[in-house]
C-alpha positions in Angstrom: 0.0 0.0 0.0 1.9 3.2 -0.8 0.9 6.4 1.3 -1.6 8.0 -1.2 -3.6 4.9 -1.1 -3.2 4.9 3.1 -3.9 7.9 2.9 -7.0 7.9 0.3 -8.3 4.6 2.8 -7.8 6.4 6.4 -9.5 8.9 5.2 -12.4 7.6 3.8 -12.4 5.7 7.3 -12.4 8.7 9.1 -15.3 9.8 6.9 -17.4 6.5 7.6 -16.1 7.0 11.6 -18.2 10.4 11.0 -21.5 9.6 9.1 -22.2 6.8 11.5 -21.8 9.2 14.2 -24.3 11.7 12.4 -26.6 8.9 11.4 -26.4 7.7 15.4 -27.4 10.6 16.8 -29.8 11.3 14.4 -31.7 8.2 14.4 -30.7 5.7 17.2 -29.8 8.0 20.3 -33.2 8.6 21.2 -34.0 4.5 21.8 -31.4 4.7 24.2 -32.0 5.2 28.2 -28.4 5.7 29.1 -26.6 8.1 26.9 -23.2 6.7 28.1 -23.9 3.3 27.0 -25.0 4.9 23.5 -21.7 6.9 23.1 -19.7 3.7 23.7 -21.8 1.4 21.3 -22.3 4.4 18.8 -17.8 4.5 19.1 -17.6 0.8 19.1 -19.5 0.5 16.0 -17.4 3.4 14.2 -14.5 2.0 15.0 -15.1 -1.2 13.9 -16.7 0.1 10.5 -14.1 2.6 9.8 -11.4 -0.2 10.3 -12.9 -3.1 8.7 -13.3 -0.6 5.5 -9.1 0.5 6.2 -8.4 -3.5 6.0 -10.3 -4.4 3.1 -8.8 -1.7 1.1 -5.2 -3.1 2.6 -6.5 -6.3 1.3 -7.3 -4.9 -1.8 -4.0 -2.8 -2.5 -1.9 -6.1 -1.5 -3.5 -8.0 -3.8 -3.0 -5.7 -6.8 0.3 -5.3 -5.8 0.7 -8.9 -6.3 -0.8 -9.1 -9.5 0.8 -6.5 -10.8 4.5 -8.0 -9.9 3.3 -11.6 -12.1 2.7 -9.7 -14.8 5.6 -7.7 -14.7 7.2 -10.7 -14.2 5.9 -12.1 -17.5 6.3 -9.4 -19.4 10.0 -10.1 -18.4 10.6 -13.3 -19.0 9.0 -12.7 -22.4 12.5 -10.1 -23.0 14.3 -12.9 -22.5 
């Protein structure tokens, strides 16, 4: 992964952090009795969303890394 693509993914991470905090307060703080517990499952869940999307983009970068080396890898075998 190089650093615009870490950068391009923790961004967008930070960006899904902060629209499930705007859609949490919108639409699910008000079911909640404790506003403590909500804060801590409203983080939790923007945590887990915003890093699960950071590793699957790590996942996908790796992977198209990897291709890309075969077929350069091919196309230099074919010099030879």
């Amino acid at each position: 992964m190089s650093f615009s693509q870490g950068w391009d993914a923790g961004f967008k991470s930070l960006l899904i952090y902060v629209g499930v905090v705007f859609f949490w307060l919108i639409f699910l703080e008000r079911h909640f009795a404790d506003p403590g517990t909500s804060v801590l499952l409203m983080n939790a869940v923007g945590i887990a969303l915003g890093l699960g999307f950071f590793l699957y983009r790590r996942r996908i970068c790796r992977a198209e890394r990897a291709a890309a080396a075969v077929e350069v890898a091919a196309l230099l075998a074919e010099d030879r």
